[in-house]
Every structure is written in C-alpha cells, then in structure tokens.
N, CA, C and O atoms as CSV, one atom per row, in Angstrom:
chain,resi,resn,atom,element,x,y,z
A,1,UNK,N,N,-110.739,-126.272,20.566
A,1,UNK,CA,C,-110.310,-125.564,19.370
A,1,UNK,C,C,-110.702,-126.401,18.149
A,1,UNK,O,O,-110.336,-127.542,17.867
A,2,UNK,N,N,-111.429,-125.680,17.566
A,2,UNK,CA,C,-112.236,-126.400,16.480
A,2,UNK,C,C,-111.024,-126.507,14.492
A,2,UNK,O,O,-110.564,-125.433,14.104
A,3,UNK,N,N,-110.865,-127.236,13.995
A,3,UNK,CA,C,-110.496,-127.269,13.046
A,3,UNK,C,C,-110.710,-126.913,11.980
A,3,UNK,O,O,-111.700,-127.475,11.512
A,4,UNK,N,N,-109.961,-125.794,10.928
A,4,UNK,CA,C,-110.413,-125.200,10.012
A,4,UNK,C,C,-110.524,-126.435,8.949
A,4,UNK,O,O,-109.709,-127.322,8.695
A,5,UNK,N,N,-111.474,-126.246,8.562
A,5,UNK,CA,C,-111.952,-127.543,6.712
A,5,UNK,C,C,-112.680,-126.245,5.827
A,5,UNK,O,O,-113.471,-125.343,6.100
A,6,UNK,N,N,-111.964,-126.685,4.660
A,6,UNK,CA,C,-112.579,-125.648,3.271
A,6,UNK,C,C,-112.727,-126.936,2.224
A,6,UNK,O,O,-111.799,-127.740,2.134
A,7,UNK,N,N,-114.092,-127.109,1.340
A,7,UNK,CA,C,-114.424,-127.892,0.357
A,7,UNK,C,C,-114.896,-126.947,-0.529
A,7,UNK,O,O,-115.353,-125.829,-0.294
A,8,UNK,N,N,-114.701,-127.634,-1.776
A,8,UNK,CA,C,-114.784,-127.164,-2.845
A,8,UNK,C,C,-115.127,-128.292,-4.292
A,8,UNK,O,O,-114.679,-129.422,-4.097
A,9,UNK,N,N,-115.649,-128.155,-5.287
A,9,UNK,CA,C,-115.942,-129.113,-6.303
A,9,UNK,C,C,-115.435,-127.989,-7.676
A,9,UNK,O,O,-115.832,-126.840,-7.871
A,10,UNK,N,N,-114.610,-128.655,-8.347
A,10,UNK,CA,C,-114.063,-128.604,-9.572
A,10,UNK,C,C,-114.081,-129.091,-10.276
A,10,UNK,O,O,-113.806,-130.222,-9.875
A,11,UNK,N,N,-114.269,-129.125,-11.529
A,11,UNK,CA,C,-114.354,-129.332,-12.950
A,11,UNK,C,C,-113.022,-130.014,-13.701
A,11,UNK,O,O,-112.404,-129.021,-14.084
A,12,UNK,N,N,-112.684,-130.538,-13.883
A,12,UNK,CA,C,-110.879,-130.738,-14.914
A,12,UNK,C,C,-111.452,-130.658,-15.847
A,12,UNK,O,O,-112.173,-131.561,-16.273
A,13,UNK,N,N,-111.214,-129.165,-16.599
A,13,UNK,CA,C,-111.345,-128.860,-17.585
A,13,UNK,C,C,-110.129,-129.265,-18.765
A,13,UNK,O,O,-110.482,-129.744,-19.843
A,14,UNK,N,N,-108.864,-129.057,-18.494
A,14,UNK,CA,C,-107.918,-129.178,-19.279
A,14,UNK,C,C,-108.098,-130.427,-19.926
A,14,UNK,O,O,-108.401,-131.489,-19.382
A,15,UNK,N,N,-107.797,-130.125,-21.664
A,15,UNK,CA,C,-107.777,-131.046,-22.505
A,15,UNK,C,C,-107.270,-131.894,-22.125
A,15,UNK,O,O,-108.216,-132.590,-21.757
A,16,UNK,N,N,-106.350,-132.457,-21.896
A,16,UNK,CA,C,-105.127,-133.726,-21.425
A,16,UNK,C,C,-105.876,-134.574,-20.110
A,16,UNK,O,O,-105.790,-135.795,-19.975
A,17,UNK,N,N,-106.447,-133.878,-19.402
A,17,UNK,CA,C,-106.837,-134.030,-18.121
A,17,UNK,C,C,-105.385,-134.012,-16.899
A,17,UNK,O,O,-104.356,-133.341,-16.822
A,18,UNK,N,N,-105.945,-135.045,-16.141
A,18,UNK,CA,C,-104.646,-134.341,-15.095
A,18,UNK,C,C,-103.933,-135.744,-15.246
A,18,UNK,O,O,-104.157,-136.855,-14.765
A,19,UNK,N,N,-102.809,-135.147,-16.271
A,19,UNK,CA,C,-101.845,-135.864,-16.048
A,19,UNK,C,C,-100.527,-135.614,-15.178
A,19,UNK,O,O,-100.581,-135.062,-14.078
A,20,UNK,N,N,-99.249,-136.098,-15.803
A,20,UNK,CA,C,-98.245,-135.845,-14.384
A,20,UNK,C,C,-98.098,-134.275,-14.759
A,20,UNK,O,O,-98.637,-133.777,-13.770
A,21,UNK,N,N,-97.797,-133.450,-15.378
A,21,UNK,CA,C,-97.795,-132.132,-15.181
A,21,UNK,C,C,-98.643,-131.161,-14.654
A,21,UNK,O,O,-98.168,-130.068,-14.347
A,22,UNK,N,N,-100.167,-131.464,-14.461
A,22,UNK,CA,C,-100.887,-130.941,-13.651
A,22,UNK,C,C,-100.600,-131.645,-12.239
A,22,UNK,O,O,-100.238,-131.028,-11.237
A,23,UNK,N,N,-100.836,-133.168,-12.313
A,23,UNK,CA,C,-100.347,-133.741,-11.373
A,23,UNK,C,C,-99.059,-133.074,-9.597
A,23,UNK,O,O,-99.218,-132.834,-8.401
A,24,UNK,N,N,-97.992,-133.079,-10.572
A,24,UNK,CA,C,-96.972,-132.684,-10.059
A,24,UNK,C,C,-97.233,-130.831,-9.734
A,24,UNK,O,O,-96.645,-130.274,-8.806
A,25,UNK,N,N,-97.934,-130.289,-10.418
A,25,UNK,CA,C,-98.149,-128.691,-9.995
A,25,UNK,C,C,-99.103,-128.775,-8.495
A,25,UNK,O,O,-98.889,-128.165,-7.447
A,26,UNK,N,N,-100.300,-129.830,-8.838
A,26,UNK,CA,C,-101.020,-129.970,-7.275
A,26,UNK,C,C,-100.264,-130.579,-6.060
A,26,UNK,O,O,-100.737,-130.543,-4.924
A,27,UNK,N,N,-99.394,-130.986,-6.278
A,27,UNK,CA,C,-98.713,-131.666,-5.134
A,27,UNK,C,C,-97.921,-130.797,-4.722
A,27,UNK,O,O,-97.548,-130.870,-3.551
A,28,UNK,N,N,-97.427,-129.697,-5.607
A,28,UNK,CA,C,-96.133,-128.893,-5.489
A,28,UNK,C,C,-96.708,-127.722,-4.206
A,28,UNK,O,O,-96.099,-127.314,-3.217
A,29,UNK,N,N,-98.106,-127.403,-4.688
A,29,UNK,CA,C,-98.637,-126.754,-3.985
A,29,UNK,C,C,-99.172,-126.942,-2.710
A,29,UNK,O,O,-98.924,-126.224,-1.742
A,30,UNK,N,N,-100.085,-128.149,-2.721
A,30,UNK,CA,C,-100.286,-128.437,-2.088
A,30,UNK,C,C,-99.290,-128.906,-0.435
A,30,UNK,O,O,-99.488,-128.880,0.780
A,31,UNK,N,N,-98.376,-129.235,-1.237
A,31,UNK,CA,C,-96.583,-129.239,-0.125
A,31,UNK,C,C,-96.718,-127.752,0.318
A,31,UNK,O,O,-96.177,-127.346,1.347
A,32,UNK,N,N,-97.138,-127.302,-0.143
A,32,UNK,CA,C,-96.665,-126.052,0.692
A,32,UNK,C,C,-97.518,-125.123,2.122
A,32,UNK,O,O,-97.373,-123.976,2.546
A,33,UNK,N,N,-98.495,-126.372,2.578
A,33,UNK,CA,C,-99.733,-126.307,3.438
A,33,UNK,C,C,-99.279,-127.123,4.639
A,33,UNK,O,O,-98.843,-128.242,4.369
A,34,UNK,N,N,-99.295,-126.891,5.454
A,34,UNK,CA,C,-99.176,-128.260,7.022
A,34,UNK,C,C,-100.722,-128.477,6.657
A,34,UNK,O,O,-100.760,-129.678,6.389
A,35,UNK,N,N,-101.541,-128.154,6.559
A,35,UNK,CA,C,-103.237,-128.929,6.609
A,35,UNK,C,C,-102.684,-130.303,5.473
A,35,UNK,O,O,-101.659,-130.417,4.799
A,36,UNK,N,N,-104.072,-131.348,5.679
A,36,UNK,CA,C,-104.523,-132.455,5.779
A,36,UNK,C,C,-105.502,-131.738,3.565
A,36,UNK,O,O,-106.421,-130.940,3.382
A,37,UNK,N,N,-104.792,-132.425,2.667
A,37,UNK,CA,C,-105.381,-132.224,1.540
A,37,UNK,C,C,-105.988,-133.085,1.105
A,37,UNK,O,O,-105.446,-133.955,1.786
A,38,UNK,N,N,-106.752,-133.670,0.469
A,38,UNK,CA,C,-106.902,-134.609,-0.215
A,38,UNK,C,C,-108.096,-133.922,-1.209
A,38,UNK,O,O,-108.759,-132.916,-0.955
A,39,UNK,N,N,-108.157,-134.692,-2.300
A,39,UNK,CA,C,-109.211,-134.868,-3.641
A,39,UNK,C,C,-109.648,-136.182,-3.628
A,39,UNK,O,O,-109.034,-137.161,-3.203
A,40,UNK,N,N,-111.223,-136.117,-4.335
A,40,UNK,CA,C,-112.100,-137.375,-4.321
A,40,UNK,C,C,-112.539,-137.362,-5.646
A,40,UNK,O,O,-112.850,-136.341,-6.260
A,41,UNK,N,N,-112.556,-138.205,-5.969
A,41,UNK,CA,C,-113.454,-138.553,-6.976
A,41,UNK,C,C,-114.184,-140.026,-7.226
A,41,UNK,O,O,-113.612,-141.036,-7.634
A,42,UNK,N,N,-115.623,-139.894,-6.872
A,42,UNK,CA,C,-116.287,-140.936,-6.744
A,42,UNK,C,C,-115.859,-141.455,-5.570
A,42,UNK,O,O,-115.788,-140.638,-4.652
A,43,UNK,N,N,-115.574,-142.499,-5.342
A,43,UNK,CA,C,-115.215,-143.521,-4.089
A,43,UNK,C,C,-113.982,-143.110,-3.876
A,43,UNK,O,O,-113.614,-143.210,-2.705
A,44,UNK,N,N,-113.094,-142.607,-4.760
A,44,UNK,CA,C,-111.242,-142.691,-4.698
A,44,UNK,C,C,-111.030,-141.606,-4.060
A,44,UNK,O,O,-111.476,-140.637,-4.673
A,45,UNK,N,N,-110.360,-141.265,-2.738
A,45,UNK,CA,C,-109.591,-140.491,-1.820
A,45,UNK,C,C,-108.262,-140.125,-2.172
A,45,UNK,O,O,-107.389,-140.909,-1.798
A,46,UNK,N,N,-108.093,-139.645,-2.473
A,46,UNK,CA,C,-106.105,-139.218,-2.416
A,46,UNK,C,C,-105.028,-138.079,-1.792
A,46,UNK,O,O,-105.189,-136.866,-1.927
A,47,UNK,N,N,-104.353,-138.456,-1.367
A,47,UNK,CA,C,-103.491,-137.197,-0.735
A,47,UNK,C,C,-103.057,-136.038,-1.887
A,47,UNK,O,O,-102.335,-136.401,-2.815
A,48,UNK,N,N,-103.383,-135.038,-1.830
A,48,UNK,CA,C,-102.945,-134.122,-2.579
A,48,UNK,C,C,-101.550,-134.209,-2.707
A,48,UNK,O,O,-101.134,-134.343,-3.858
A,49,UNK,N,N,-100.643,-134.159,-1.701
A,49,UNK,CA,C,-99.703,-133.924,-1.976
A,49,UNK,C,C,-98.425,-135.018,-2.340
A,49,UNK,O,O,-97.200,-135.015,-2.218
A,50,UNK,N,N,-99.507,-135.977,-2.875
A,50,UNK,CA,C,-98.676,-137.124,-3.750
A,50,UNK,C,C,-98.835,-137.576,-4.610
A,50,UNK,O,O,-99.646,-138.497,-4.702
A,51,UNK,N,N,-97.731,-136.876,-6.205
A,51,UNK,CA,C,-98.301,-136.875,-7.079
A,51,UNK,C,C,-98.480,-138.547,-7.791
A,51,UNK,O,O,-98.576,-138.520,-9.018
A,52,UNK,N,N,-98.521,-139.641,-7.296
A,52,UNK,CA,C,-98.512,-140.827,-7.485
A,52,UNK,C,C,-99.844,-140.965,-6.887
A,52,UNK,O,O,-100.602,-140.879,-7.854
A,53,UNK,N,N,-100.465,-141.112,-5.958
A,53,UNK,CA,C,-101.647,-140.886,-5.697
A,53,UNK,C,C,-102.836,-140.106,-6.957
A,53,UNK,O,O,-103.753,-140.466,-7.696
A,54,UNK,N,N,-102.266,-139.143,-6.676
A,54,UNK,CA,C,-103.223,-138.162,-7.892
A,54,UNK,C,C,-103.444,-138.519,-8.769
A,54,UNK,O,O,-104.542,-138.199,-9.223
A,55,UNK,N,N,-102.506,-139.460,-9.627
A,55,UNK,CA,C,-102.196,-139.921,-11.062
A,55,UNK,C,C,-103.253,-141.097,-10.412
A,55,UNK,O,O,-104.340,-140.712,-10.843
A,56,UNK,N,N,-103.423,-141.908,-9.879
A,56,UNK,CA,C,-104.811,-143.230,-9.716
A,56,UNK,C,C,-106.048,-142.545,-9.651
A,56,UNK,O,O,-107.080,-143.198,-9.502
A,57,UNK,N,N,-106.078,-141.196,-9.750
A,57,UNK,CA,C,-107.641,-140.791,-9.804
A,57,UNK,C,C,-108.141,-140.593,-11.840
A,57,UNK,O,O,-109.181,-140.231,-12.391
A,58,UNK,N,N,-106.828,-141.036,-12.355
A,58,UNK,CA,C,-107.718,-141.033,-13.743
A,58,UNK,C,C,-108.717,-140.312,-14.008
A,58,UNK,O,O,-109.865,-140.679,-14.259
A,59,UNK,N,N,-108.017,-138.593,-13.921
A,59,UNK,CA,C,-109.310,-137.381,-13.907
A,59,UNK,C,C,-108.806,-137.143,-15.594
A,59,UNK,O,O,-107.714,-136.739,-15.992
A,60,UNK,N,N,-109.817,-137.480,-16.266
A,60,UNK,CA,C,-109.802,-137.132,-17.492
A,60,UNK,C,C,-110.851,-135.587,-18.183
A,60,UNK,O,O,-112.049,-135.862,-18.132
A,61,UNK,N,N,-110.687,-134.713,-18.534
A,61,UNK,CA,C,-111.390,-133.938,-18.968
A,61,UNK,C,C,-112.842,-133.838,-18.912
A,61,UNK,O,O,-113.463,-134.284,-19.877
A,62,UNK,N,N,-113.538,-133.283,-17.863
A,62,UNK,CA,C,-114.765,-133.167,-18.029
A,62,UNK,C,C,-114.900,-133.877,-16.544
A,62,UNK,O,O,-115.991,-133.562,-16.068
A,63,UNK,N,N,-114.290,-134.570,-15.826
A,63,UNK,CA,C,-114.232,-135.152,-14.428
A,63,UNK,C,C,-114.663,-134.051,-13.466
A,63,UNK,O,O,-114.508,-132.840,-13.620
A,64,UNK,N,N,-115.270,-134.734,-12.376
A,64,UNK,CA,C,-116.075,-133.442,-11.331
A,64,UNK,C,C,-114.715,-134.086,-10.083
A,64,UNK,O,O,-113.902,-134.998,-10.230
A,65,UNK,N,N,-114.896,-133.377,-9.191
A,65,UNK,CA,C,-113.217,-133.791,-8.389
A,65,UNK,C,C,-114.290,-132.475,-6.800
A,65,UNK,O,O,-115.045,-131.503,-6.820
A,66,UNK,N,N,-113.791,-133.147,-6.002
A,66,UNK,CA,C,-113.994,-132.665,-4.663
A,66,UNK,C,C,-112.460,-132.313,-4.053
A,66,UNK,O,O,-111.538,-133.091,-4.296
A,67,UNK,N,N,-112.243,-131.125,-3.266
A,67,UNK,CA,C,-111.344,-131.014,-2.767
A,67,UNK,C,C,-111.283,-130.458,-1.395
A,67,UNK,O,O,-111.686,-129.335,-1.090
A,68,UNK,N,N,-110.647,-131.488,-0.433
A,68,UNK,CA,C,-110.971,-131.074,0.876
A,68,UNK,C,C,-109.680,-130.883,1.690
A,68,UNK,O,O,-108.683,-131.603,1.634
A,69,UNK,N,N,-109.851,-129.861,2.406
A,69,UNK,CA,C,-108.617,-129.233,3.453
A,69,UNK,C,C,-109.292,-129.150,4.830
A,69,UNK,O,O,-110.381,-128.815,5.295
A,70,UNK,N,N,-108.390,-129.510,5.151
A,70,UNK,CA,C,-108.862,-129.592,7.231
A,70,UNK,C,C,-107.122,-129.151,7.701
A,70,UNK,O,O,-106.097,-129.393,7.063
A,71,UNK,N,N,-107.270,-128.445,9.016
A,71,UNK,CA,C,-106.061,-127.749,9.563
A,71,UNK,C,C,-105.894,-125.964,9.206
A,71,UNK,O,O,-106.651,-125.309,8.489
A,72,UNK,N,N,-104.877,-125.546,9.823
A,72,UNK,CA,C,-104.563,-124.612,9.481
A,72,UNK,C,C,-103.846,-124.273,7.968
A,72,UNK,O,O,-102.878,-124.816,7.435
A,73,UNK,N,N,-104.998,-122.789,7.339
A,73,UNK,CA,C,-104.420,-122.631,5.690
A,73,UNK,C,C,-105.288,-123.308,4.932
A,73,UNK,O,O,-105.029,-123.442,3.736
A,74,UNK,N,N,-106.470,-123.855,5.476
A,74,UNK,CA,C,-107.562,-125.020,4.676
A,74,UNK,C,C,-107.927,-123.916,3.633
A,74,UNK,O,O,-107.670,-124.187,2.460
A,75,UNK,N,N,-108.473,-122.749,3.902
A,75,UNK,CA,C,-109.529,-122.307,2.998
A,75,UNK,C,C,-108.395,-121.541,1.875
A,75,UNK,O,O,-108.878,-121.227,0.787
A,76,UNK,N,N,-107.123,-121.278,2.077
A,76,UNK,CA,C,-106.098,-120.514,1.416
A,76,UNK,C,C,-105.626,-121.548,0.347
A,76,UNK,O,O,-105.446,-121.257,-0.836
A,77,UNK,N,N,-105.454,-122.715,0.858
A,77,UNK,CA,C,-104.849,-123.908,0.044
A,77,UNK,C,C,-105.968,-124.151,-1.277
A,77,UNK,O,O,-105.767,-123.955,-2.476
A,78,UNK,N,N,-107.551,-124.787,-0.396
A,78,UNK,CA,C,-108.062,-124.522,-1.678
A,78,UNK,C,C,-108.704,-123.568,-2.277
A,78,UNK,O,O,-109.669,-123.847,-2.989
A,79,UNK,N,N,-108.245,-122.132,-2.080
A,79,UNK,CA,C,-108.420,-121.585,-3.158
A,79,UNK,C,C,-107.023,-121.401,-4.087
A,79,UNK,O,O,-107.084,-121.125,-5.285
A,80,UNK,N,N,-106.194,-121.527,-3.609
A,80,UNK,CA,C,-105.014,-121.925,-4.571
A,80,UNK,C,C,-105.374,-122.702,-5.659
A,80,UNK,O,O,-105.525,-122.280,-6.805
A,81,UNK,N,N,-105.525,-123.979,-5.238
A,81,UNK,CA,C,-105.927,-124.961,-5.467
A,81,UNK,C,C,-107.031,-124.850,-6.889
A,81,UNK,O,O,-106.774,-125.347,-7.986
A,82,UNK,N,N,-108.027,-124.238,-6.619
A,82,UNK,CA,C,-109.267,-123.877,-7.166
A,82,UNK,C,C,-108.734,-123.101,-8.107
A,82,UNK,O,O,-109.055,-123.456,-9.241
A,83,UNK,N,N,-108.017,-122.142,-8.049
A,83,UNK,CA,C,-107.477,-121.193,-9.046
A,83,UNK,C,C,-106.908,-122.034,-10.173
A,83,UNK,O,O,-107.634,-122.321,-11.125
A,84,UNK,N,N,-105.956,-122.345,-10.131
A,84,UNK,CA,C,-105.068,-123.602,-10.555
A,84,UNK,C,C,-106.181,-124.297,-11.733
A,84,UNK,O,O,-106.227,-123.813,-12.864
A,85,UNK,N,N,-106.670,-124.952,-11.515
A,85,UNK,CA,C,-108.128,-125.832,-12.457
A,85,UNK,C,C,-108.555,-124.691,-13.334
A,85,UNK,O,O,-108.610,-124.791,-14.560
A,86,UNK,N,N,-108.877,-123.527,-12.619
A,86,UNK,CA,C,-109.874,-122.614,-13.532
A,86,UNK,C,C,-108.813,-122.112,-14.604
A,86,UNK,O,O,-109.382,-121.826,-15.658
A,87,UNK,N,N,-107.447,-121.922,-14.644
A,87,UNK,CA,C,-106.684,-121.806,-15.141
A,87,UNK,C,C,-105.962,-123.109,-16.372
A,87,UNK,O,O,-105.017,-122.968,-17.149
A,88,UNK,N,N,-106.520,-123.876,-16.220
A,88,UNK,CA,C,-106.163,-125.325,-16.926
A,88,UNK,C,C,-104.715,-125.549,-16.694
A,88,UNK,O,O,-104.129,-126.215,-17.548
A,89,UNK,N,N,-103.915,-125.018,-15.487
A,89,UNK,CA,C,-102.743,-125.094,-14.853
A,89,UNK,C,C,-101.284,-124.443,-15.791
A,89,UNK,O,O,-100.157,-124.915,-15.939
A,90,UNK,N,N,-101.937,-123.146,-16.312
A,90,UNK,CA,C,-101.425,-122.823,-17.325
A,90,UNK,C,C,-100.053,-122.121,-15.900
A,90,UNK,O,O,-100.049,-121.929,-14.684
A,91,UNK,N,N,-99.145,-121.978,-17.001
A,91,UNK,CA,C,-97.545,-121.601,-15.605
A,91,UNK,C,C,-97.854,-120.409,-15.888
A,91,UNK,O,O,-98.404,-120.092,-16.942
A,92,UNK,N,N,-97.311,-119.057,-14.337
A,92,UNK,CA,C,-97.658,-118.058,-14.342
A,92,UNK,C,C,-99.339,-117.705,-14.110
A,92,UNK,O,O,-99.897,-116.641,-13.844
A,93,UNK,N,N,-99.768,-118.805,-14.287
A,93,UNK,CA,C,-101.464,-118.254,-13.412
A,93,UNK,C,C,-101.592,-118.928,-12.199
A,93,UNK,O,O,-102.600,-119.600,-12.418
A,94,UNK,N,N,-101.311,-119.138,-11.298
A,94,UNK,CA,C,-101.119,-120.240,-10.035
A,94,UNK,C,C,-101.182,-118.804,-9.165
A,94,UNK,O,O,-100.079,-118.360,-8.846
A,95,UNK,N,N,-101.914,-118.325,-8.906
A,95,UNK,CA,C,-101.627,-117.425,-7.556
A,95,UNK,C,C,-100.809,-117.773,-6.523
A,95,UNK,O,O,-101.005,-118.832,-5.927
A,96,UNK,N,N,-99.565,-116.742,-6.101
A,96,UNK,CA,C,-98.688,-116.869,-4.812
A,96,UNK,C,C,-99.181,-117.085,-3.599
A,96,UNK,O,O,-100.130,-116.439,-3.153
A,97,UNK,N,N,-98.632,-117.927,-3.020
A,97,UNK,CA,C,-99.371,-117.585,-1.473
A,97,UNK,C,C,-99.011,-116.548,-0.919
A,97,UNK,O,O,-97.872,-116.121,-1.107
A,98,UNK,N,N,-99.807,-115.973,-0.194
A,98,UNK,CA,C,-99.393,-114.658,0.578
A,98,UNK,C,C,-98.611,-114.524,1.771
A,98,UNK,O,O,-98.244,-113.430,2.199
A,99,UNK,N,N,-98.381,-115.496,2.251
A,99,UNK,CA,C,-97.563,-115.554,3.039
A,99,UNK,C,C,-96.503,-116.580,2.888
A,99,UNK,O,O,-96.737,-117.582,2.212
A,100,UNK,N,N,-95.467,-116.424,3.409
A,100,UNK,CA,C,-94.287,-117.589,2.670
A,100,UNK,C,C,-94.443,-118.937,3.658
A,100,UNK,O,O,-94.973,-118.844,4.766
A,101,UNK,N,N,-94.062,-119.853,3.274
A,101,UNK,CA,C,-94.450,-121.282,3.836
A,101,UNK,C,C,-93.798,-120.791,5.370
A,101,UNK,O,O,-92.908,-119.986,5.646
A,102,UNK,N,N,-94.584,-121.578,6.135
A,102,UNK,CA,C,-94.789,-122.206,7.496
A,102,UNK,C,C,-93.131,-122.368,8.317
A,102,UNK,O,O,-93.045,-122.857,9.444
C-alpha cells in the first residue's frame, strides 16, 4: 500500500510575511490532518503543524516555500493549505474541510 504525497510551491505574498498570525492559522490547519506536513524553504524543513517551527523559516514577502504532505488527506491538506497563501490568510477565506476531522 503505497502512500499518498501532494507537493506544491507557493509564493508568501502577504505584506507582513508569515508571521505568528499566519503562522498559527497554518498549524491550526494543518492539526487538523493525521498526514506527515511539512514546508521548506531553501535547506530549512519544518513541521507544519508547529507554529514555533514555522516562525524559524523567516518567510518574508515575496519568499518561494514548498509544501509537502505524505499519508492519508495529503492532497486535501495542501490544497487547504494552498488556498490559505492565495488568500494572504485573510479570516473567512480558508476553505472548510469537507469532511470533519478524523
């Protein structure tokens, strides 16, 4: 049984970049996945779903960011995920998951 993985590359567009309030929205979400999250940037790995982690990737505006899911919900998470950025993490644009957590 082979393992679902969904990647994706994003932009941090938002002025501020990702500080703890974007921060804390990716983790929030990201909690809500049993899959394996993480974001890269450059050499730096981090667990999505710790927003102390996230905050050491120093994604400042205009930053390119990789985002990878492995497990079950990979490709659902990041498009959550993906939505979220294109939105500059504005509240009320975060698409629901469609099914309620696990």
């Amino acid at each position: 049984m082979s393992n679902p993985t969904s990647q994706r590359t994003v932009v941090v567009s938002n002025e501020n970049g990702l500080h703890l309030v974007p921060c804390s929205q990716i983790a929030r979400v990201a909690g809500e996945y049993e899959c394996e999250i993480r974001i890269r940037k450059e050499s730096i790995d981090v667990d999505a779903k710790t927003v102390l982690e996230l905050i050491t990737l120093n994604a400042g505006q205009g930053t390119t960011l990789e985002l990878l899911a492995t497990g079950e919900g990979a490709d659902e998470a990041v498009d959550r995920l993906v939505a979220m950025f294109e939105s500059d993490f504005e509240v009320g644009e975060t698409p629901e998951r469609a099914t309620g957590p696990s």
